[in-house]
C-alpha positions in Angstrom: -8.2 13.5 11.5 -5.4 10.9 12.4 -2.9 10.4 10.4 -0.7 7.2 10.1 2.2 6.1 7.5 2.8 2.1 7.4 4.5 0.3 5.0 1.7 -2.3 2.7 3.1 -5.6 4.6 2.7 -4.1 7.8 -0.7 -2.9 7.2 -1.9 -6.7 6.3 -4.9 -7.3 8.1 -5.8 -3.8 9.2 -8.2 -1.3 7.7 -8.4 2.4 7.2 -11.1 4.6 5.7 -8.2 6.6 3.7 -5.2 5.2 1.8 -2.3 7.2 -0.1 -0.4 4.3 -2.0 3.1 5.6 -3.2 4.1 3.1 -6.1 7.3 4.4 -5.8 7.9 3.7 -2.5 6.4 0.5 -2.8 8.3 -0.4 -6.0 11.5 0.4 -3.9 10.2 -1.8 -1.2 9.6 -5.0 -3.3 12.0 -4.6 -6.9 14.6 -7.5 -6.1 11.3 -9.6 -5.4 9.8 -9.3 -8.9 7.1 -8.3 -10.4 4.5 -11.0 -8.4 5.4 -9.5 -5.0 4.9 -5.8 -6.4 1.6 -7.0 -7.6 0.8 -8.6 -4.2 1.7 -5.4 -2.4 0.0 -3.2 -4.4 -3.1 -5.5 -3.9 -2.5 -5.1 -0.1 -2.3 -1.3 0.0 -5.1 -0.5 -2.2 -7.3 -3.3 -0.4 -6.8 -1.5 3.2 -8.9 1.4 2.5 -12.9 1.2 3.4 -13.4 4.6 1.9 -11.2 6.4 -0.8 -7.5 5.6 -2.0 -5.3 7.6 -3.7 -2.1 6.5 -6.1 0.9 8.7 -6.1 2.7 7.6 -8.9 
C-alpha cells in the first residue's frame, strides 16, 4: 500500500481511498485564520477520501 502525508490545502482537488485527518495538526495549520478556515480545512481533508477516514484528535 502507498502511503503519502500532505497537508488539507495541498491535497485540494485530489482523491485518496484512505485519509488520517490530524485536527491537531490541522488546527496548528489554520488557528491565526479563525475558526471558518479550520472549518474549511477540515471539510477538505475529510472530503478527499473515497473509502474510509479516520480523525486523530
Amino acid at each position: 500500500m502507498k502511503c503519502q502525508r500532505t497537508t488539507a490545502h495541498k491535497s485540494q482537488g485530489s482523491t485518496f481511498h484512505y485519509a488520517i485527518v490530524d485536527l491537531n495538526d490541522l488546527y496548528s495549520m489554520v488557528r491565526k485564520a479563525g475558526a471558518d478556515e479550520y472549518h474549511r480545512a477540515f471539510y477538505v481533508a475529510v472530503t478527499r477520501a473515497s473509502e474510509r477516514v479516520w480523525i486523530d484528535i
